[in-house]
C-alpha positions in Angstrom: 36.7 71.4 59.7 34.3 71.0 56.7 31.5 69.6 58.8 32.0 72.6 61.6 31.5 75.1 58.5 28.4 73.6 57.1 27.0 73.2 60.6 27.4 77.0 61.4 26.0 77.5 57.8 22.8 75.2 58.4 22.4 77.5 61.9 22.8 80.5 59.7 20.0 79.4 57.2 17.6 78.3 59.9 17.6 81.8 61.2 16.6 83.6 58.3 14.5 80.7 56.3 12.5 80.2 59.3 9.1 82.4 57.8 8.0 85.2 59.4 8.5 84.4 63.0 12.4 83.8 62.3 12.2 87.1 60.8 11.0 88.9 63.4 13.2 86.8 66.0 15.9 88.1 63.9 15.0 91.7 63.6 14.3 91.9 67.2 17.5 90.1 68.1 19.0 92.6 65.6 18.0 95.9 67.1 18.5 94.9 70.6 22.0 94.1 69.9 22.7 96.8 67.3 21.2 99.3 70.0 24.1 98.0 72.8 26.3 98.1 69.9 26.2 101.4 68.9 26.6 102.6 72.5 29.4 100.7 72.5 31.3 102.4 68.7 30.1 105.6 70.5 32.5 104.5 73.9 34.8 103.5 71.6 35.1 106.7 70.0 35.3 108.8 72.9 39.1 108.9 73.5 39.7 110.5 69.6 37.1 112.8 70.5 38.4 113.9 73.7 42.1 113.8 72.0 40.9 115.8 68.8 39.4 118.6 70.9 42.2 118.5 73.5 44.8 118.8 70.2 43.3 121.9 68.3 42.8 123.3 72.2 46.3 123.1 72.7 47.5 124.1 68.9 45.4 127.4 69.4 47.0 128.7 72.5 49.4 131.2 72.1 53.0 131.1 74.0 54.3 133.8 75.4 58.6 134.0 75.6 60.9 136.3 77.5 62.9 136.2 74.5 62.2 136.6 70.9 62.9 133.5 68.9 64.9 134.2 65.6 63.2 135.3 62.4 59.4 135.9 64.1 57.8 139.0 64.5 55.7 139.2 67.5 51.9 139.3 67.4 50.3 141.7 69.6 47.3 140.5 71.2 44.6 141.4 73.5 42.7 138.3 75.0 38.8 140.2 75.6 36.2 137.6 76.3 32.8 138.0 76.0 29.4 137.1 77.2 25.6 136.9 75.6 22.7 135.5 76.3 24.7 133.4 79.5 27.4 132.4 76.8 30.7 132.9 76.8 32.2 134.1 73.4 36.3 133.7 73.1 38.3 136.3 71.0 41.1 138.7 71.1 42.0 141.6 69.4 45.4 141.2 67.1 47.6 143.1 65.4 51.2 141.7 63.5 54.7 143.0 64.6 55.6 142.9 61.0 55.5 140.5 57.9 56.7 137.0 59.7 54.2 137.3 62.8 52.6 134.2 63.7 48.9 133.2 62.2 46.0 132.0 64.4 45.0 128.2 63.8 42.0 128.0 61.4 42.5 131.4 59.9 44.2 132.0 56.5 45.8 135.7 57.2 46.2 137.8 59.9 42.7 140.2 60.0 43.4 144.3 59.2 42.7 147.0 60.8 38.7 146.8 61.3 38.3 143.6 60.4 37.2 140.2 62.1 37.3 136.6 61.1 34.4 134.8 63.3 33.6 131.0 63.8 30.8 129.8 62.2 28.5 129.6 65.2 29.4 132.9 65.8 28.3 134.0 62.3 25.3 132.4 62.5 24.4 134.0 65.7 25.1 137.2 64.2 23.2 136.9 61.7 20.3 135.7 63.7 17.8 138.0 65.1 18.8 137.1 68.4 21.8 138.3 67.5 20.5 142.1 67.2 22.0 142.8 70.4 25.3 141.2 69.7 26.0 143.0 66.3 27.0 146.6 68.2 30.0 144.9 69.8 31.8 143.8 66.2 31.2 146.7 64.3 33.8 145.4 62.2 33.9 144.2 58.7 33.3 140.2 58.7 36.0 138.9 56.5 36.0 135.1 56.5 35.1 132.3 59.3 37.6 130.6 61.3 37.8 126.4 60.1 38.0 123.3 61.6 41.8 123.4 62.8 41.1 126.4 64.7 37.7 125.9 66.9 37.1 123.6 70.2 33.8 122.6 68.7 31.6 122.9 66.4 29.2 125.3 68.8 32.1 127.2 69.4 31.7 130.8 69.9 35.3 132.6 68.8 36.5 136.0 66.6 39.8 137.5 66.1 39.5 141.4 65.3 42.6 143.1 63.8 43.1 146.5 66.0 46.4 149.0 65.0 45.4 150.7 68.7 46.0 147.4 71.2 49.4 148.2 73.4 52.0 146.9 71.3 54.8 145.8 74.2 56.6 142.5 75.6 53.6 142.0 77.6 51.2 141.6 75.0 53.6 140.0 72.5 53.2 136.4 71.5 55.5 134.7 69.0 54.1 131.2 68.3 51.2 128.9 68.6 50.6 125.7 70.1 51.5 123.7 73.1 51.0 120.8 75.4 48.9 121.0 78.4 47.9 118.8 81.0 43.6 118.0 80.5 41.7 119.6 82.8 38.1 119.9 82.8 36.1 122.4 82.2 32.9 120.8 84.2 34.5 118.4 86.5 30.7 117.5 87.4 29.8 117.5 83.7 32.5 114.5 82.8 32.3 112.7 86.6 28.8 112.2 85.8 29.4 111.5 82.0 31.5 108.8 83.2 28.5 107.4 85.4 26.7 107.1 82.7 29.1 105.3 80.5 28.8 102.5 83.2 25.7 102.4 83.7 24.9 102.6 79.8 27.7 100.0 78.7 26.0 97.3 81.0 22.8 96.7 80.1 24.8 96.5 76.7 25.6 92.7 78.0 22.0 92.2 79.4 20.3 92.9 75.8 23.0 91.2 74.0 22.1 87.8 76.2 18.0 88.7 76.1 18.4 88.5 72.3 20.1 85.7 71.9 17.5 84.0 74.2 14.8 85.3 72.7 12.4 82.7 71.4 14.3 79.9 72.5 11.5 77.2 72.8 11.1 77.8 69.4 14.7 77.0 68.5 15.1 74.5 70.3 11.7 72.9 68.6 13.9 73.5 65.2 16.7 71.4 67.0 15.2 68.6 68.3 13.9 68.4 64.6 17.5 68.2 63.0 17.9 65.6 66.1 15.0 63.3 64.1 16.7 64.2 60.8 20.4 62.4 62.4 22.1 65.4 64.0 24.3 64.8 66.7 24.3 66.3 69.7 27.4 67.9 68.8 26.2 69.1 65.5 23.1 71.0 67.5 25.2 73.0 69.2 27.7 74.0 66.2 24.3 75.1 64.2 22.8 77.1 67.5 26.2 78.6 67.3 25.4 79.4 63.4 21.9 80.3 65.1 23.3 83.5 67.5 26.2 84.4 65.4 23.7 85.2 62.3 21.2 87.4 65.2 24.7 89.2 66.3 26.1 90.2 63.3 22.5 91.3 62.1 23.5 93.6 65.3 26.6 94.7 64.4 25.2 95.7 61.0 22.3 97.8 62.5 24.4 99.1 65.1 27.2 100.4 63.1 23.9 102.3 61.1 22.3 103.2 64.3 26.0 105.1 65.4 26.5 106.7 61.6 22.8 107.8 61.9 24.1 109.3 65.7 27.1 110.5 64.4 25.6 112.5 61.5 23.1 114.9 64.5 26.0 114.6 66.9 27.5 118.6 65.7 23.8 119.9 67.1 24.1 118.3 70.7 25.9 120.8 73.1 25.9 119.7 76.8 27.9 122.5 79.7 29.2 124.2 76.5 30.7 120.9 75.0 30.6 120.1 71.2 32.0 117.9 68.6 32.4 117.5 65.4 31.4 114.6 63.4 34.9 113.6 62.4 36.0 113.3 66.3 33.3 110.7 66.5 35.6 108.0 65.3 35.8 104.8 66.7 39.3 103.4 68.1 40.6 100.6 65.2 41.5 98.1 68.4 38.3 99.4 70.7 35.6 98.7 67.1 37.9 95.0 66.7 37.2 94.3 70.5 33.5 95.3 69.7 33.1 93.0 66.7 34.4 90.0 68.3 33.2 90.4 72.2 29.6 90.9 70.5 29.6 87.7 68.8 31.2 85.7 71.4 28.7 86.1 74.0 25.7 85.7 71.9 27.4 82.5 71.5 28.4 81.9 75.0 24.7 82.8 75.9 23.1 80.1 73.3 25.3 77.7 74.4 25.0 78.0 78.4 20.6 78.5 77.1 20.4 74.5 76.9 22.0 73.1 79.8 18.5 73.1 81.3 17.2 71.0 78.8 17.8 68.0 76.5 17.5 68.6 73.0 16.5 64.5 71.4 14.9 63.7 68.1 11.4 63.1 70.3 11.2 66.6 71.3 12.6 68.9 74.3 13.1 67.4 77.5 13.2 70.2 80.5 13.9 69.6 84.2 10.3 69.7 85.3 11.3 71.7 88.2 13.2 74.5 88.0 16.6 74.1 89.7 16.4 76.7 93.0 18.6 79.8 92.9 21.3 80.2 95.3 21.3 83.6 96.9 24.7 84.2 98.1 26.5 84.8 95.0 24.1 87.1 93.4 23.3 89.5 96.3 27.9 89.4 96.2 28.3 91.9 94.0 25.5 94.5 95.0 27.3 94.3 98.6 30.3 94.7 97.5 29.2 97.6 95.1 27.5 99.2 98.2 30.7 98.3 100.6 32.9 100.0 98.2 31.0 103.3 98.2 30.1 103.4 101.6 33.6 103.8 101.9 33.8 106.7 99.7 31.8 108.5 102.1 33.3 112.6 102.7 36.1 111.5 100.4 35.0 114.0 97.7 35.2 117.4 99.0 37.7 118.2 96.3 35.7 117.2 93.6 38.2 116.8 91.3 38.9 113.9 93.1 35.9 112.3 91.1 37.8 111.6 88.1 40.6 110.0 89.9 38.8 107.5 91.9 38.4 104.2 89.9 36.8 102.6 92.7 33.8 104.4 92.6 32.9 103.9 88.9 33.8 100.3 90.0 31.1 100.5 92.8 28.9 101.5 90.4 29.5 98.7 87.6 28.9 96.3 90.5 25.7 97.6 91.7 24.2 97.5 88.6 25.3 93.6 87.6 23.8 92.5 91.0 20.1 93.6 89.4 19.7 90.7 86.4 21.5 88.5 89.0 19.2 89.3 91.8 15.9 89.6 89.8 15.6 86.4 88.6 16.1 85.4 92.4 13.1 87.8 93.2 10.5 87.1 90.8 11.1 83.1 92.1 10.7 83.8 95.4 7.6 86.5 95.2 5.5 83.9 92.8 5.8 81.1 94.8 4.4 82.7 98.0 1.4 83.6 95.8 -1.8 81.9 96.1 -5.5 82.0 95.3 -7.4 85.1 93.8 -9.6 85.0 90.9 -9.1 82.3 87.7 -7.4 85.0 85.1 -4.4 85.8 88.4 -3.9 82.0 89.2 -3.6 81.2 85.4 -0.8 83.9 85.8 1.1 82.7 88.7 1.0 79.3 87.9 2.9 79.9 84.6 5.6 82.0 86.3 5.9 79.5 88.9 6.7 77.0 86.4 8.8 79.2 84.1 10.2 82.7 85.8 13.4 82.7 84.7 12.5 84.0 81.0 9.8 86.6 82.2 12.9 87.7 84.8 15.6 87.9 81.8 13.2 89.9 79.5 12.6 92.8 82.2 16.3 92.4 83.8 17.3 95.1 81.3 14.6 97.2 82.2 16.0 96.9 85.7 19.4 97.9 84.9 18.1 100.6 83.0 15.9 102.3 85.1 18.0 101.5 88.3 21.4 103.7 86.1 18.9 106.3 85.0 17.0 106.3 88.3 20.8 106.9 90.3 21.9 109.4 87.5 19.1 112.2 87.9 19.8 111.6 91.6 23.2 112.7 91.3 21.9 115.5 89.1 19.0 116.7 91.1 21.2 116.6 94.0 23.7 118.6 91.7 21.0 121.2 91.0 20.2 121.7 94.5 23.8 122.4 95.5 24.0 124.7 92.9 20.7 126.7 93.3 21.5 126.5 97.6 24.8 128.4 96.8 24.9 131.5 99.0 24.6 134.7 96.7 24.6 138.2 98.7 21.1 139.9 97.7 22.7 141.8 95.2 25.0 139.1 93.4 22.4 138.5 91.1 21.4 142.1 89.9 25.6 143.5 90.0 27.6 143.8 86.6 31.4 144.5 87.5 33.8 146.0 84.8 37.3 146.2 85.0 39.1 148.8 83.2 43.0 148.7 83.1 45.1 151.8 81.6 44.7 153.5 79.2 40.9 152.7 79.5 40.9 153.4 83.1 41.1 157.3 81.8 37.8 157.0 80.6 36.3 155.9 83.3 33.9 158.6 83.6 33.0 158.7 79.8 32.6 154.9 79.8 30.0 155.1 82.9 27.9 157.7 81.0 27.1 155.2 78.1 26.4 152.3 80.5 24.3 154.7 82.4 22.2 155.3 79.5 21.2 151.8 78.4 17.9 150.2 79.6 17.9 147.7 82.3 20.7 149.8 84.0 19.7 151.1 87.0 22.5 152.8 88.4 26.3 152.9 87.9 29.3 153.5 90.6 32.7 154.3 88.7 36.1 154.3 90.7 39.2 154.8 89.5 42.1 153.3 91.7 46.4 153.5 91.7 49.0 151.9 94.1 51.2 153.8 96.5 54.2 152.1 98.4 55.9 154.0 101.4 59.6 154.6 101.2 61.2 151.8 102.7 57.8 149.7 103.1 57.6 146.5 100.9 53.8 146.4 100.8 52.1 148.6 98.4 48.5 149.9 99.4 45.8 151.3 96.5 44.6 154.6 96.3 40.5 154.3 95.6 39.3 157.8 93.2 35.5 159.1 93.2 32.9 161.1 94.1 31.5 161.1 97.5 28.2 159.1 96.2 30.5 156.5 94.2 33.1 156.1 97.8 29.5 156.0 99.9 29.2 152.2 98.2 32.1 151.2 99.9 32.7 153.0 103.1 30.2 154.6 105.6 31.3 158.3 106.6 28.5 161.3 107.5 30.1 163.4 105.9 31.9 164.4 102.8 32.7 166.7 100.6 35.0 167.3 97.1 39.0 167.4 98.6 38.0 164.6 101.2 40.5 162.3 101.9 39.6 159.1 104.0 41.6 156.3 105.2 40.1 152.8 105.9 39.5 151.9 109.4 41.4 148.7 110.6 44.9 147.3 111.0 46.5 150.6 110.0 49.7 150.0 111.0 51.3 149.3 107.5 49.3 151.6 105.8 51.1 155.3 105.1 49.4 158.2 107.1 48.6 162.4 106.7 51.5 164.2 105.7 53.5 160.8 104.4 55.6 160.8 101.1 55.1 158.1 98.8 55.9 156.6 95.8 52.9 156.4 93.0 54.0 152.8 91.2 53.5 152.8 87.6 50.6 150.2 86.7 52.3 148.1 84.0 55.4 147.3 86.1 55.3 147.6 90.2 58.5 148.0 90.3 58.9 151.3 88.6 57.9 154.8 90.3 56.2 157.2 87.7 55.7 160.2 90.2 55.8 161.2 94.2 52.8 162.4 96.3 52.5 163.6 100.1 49.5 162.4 101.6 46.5 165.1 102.4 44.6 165.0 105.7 42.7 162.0 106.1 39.8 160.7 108.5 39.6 156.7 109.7 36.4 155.4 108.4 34.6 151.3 108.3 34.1 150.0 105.1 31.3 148.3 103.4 32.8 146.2 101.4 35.0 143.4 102.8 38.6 142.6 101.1 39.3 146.9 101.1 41.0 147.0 104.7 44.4 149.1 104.3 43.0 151.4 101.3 42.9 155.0 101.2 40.1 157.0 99.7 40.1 160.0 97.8 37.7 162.7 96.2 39.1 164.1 92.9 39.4 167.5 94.8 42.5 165.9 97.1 44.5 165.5 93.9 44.1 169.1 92.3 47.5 169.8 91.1 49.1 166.2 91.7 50.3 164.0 88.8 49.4 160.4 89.8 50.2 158.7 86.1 47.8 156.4 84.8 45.2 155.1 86.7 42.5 151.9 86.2 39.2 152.2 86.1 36.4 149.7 87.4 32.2 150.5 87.1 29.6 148.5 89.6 26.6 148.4 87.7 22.8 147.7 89.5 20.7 146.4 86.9 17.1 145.9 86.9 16.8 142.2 85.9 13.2 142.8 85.1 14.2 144.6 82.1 14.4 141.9 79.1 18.5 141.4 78.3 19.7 143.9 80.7 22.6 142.3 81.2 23.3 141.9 77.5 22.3 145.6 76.7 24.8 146.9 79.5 27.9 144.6 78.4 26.7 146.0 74.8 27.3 149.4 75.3 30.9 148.8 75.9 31.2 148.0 71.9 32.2 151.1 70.1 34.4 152.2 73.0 37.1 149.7 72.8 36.3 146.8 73.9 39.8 144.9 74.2 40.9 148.0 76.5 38.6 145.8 79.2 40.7 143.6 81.0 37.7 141.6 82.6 33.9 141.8 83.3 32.5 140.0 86.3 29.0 138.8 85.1 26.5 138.2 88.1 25.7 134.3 88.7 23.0 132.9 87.4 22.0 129.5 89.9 19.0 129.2 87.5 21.3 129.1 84.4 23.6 126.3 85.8 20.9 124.5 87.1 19.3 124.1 84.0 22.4 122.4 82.2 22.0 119.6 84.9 18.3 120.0 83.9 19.0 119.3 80.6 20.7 116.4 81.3 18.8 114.9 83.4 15.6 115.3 81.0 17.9 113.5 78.2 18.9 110.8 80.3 15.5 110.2 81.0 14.5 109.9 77.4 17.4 107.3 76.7 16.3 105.3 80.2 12.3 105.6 78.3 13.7 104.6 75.0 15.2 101.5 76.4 12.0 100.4 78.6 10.5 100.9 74.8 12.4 98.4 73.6 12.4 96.0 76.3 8.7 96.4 75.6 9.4 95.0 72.0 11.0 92.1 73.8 8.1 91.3 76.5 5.4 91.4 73.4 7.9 89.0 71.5 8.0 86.9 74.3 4.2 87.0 74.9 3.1 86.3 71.5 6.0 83.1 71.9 4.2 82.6 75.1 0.4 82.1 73.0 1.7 80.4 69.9 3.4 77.6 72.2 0.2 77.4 74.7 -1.8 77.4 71.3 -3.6 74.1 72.5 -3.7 74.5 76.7 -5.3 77.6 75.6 -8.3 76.4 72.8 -8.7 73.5 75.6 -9.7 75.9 78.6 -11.8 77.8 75.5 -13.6 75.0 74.6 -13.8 73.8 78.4 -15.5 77.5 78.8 -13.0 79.7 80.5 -13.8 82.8 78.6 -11.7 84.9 76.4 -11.4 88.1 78.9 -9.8 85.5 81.8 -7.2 84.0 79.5 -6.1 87.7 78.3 -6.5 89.2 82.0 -4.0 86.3 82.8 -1.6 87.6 80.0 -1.7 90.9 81.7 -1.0 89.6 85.1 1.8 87.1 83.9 3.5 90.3 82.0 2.8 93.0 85.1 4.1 90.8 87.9 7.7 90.5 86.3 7.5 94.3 85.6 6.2 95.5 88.6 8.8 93.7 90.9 11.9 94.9 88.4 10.8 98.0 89.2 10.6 98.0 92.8 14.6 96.8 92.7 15.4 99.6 90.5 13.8 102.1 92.5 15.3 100.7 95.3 19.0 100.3 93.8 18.6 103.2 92.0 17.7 105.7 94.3 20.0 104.1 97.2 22.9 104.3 94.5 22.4 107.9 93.8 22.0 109.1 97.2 25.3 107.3 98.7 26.7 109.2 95.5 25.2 112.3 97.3 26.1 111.7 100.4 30.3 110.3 98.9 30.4 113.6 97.3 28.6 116.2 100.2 25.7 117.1 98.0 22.4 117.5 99.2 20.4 114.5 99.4 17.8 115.0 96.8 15.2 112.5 95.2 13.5 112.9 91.4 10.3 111.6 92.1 9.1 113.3 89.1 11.3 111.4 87.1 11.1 108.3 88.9 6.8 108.4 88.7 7.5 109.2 84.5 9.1 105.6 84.3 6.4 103.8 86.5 4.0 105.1 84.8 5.6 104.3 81.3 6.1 100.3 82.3 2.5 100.4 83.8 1.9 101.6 80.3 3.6 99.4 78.4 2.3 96.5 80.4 -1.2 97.7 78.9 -0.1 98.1 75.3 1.9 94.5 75.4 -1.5 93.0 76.5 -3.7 94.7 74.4 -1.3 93.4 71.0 -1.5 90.0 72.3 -5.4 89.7 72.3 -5.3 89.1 68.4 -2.9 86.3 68.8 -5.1 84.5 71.7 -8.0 85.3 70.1 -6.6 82.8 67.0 -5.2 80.6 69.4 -8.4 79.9 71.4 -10.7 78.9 68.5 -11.6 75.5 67.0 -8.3 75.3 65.1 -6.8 75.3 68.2 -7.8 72.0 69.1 -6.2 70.2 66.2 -3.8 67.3 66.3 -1.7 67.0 63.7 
């Protein structure tokens, strides 16, 4: 047991006393694993952030009982959402049934009479100058901010106003906080494709994890055959290229637990389809961070171990099979069929597209298709260079290197393949995404329409309400109705009574026409619908079932509507109810606004403020294609700067393994100096030997990637939608990189092909 120890120790020591080429090794080794690694803590800690957020969700809703538990006084409350700037802000108006009322999670007391408590976002808003518009609608006095216990999020937008006015009966009375609920999502898109991207990012996790343990392995195993002189056994060897990877790994898990704390610290300012978290939810699962720690480890060991089957490590040196063994094809084109069966399959199956997060197999299509790329690559780049022939000196210099050594070239850029192949299929999903939402049929005035419901006692004011939206800017005109239900003696189906002026009824019936004391009746199956000269019951608002007055029917003419989802109504000017009580009535304004107006919409949903705004049961804001669109936008753009981050560092990896490449050619290359082969071939053949590689893992993402993303179109019946754009970004990026990795290198062969070169030692 002794002599295992001080084996792995001696590996250890080798790795970091090696100079300043172990050094880098190590730091490279180091950030590609510590990058895979801290993707992995943040996997890790995605169930306690989904359960933290799911927990204060469900301890802030409020539960409404038929019967009044013992010892609580209700709390009255009025739910009134709001909207700015295409946000939604949560709130409610509140107002205690007596001392023993229930509190709000996150709030210390229940807020007075003219008084709000606000979530921090919210204050901040406020107190922005984009928040000039927003102030009007919480004339209140700010009194504290809601904490932690009590928000969704750390971006989320919430107030609760204390109002003595809010109708104080069973229906609005709540007497306790807090329950269970079965998770739904919010975006179903938004977390379907967040879990595509957990695949696709946790794999290449693997890939980079085995490219930096192989990094520089002639090297090592130069530093192995040595100890082999020295009296090592063959045994021994391995035990200290164990030492070797495990010291490069745990470098990893070091600067990837600092990599996810560094993540972890910006993670409050990231919002994505109105999701947040908060630092604290970031925290990774005790058993998930154990798994981490040891799978880490274990397969940079795994990967340094299975690294020397293809060559004999003897005190004389390295001995490698002079010809590389061939590569079977069957067993690594398995899994990319299989991937491809299993989705093929899926085809249609997604028209509910909740199904998305229910169907395991998909993600499993997925996680196949992207390990048949570094299975299939290396395959590739084989078969590709040894079809190659002739050209000028600097491309046959090239080819013959990769024909006798592809494999590593093929490792190095196999991450890059997975890479770009996940991020090329994501922003296909999403671009297909963002076509299906801007190609949603909107009628030509869904876009400029504002719709406000107003519920009794609000629905009084209708009128007076409509004369202060009709005054704001960006309004262009305003329709207000007012609107009651009748139900026939002996009939069980109710019918509404629609109230306004002949302009405001003109929006949603066509009549020539009409005068005040009109009466109208719509046009279609009439048969349950009460006619001229009919008695009927006027049913009090709050309760159906309870008759507040009776009224016989005036004279009324048949006419076609305008609006559909209105058949069976009946029409009235103000002038057919002279002298008839009706009770209390609701209220609803259609408002045109002129979107070329800066914050129209914002200015018209303002001017609701000082009039009461809980007394609003519900606003219909128009949709906004443009505004969803750019959420998936906004994805796609930050999915495309991880995918260019990661082709960064496999960059890092190739100009590792090209300087490797020039300090162990150091002699072949001063020989074809001195033989007079001039400088510009040998680096033109560097550029060749790193573009070939690059260029081919490229043409299999594209390929995978983009047929991946569109059977994901076609599985889920989105439009079938390509990013070039994106996909020319990332071309262009590894044409780039091939450049920059070249133009480091020309130092190094520039020392490597002089004099010095040429000595023996």
């Amino acid at each position: 047991m002794k002599g295992w120890v001080n084996d792995l120790a001696l590996g250890v020591r080798i790795a970091f006393g090696g100079g300043r080429s172990s050094w880098r090794r190590i730091a490279l080794t180091g950030v590609s694993v510590g990058l895979g690694v801290a993707v992995l803590f943040v996997g890790t800690a995605m169930p306690t952030a989904i359960s933290e957020r799911q927990e204060r969700q469900d301890a802030s809703r409020v539960v409404q009982s038929g019967e009044r538990p013992p010892g609580v006084d209700p709390l009255y409350r009025a739910y009134t959402p709001e909207r700015f700037d295409g946000e939604e802000i949560m709130g409610s108006y509140v107002w205690p049934g007596g001392p023993r009322a229930p509190i709000p999670p996150g709030l210390q007391r229940i807020p007075g009479d003219g008084e709000i408590v606000v979530s921090p976002a919210l204050a901040d808003l406020l107190a922005s100058p984009k928040g000039e518009l927003l102030r009007p609608r919480f004339p209140q006095r700010v009194v504290g901010t809601i904490s932690q216990e009590g928000l969704i999020g750390p971006n989320h937008l919430l107030y609760i106003a204390g109002d003595s006015t809010i109708e104080q009966t069973e229906r609005t009375a709540y007497y306790t906080f807090g329950f269970s609920s079965v998770w739904t999502s919010r975006n179903v898109w938004f977390w379907a494709i967040g879990l595509v991207g957990v695949v696709v990012l946790l794999l290449p996790v693997l890939v980079f994890v085995t490219i930096g343990t192989r990094l520089a392995g002639p090297e090592r195993e130069r530093r192995l055959a040595a100890l082999r002189l020295l009296g090592a056994s063959s045994r021994q060897v391995r035990r200290i290229a164990t030492g070797d990877a495990l010291a490069g790994s745990v470098v990893g898990l070091v600067l990837g637990a600092g990599f996810f704390l560094l993540l972890r610290a910006f993670v409050e300012r990231v919002e994505l389809f109105g999701v947040s978290a908060f630092a604290g939810d970031l925290t990774p699962r005790p058993l998930l961070a154990l798994l981490v720690v040891l799978v880490v480890p274990a397969l940079s060991v795994a990967t340094a171990l299975v690294t020397q089957r293809g060559s004999v490590v003897d005190p004389l040196g390295v001995v490698r099979q002079s010809e590389p063994p061939r590569r079977r094809l069957w067993w690594r084109f398995a899994p990319i069929l299989l991937g491809a069966g299993l989705l093929l399959t899926r085809i249609g199956s997604f028209v509910d597209q909740s199904a998305l997060l229910r169907s395991e197999l998909t993600l499993v299509a997925l996680a196949l298709l992207l390990l048949g790329i570094p299975l299939v690559l290396p395959w590739v780049v084989e078969k590709a260079v040894r079809r190659l022939r002739g050209g000028p000196p600097s491309w046959q210099l090239a080819v013959r290197r990769l024909q006798m050594d592809s494999g590593s070239a093929a490792r190095v850029v196999g991450g890059v393949a997975v890479v770009l192949a996940g991020g090329i299929a994501l922003q296909t999903v999403m671009v297909g995404q963002e076509a299906s939402v801007m190609n949603r049929p909107y009628q030509s005035d869904d876009r400029e329409a504002l719709v406000i419901y107003l519920p009794d006692p609000a629905g009084a004011r209708t009128d007076e309400i409509a004369d202060d939206v009709r005054g704001t800017a960006g309004v262009r005109s305003v329709t207000a109705t007012r609107s009651f239900t009748i139900q026939p003696a002996g009939q069980p189906k109710p019918s509404t009574v629609v109230i306004g002026s002949c302009a405001s009824l003109r929006t949603v019936a066509r009549f020539d026409h009409c005068q005040d004391g009109d009466a109208f009746r719509a046009a279609g199956p009439v048969a349950d619908v009460p006619g001229p000269g009919d008695q009927v019951d006027v049913l009090d608002p709050s309760d159906l079932r309870l008759v507040s007055g009776r009224w016989t029917l005036p004279e009324m003419l048949d006419v076609p509507l305008s609006q559909s989802g209105l058949v069976g109504q009946v029409l009235v000017t103000p002038g057919a109810l002279r002298g008839v009580d009706v009770g209390r009535t609701s209220g609803k304004l259609d408002v045109a606004l002129d979107l070329s107006v800066p914050d129209a919409l914002d200015r018209a949903i303002t001017a609701l403020g000082p009039l009461g705004r809980h007394s609003i049961s519900r606003i219909s804001v128009p949709p906004d294609p443009e505004r969803d669109a750019a959420d998936y936008r906004t994805l796609r753009r930050l999915f495309l700067a991880g995918t260019l981050l990661v082709v960064a560092l496999a960059g890092a990896s190739l100009l590792v393994l090209a300087l490797e490449q020039v300090r162990t050619r150091r002699r072949p290359l001063a020989v074809l100096a001195a033989g007079g082969v001039p400088r510009s071939t040998l680096a033109w053949s560097l550029l060749w030997q790193n573009a070939v590689p690059l260029v081919l893992a490229v043409v299999v993402a594209v390929v995978l990637g983009s047929g991946m993303g569109l059977l994901f179109q076609r599985a889920t019946i989105l439009p079938l939608r390509l990013d070039p754009t994106g996909i020319g970004v990332l071309a262009a990026t590894v044409a780039g990189m091939v450049l920059v990795v070249t133009l480091c290198t020309l130092p190094a062969v520039r020392r490597a092909t002089g004099a010095t070169g040429l000595r023996v030692e």
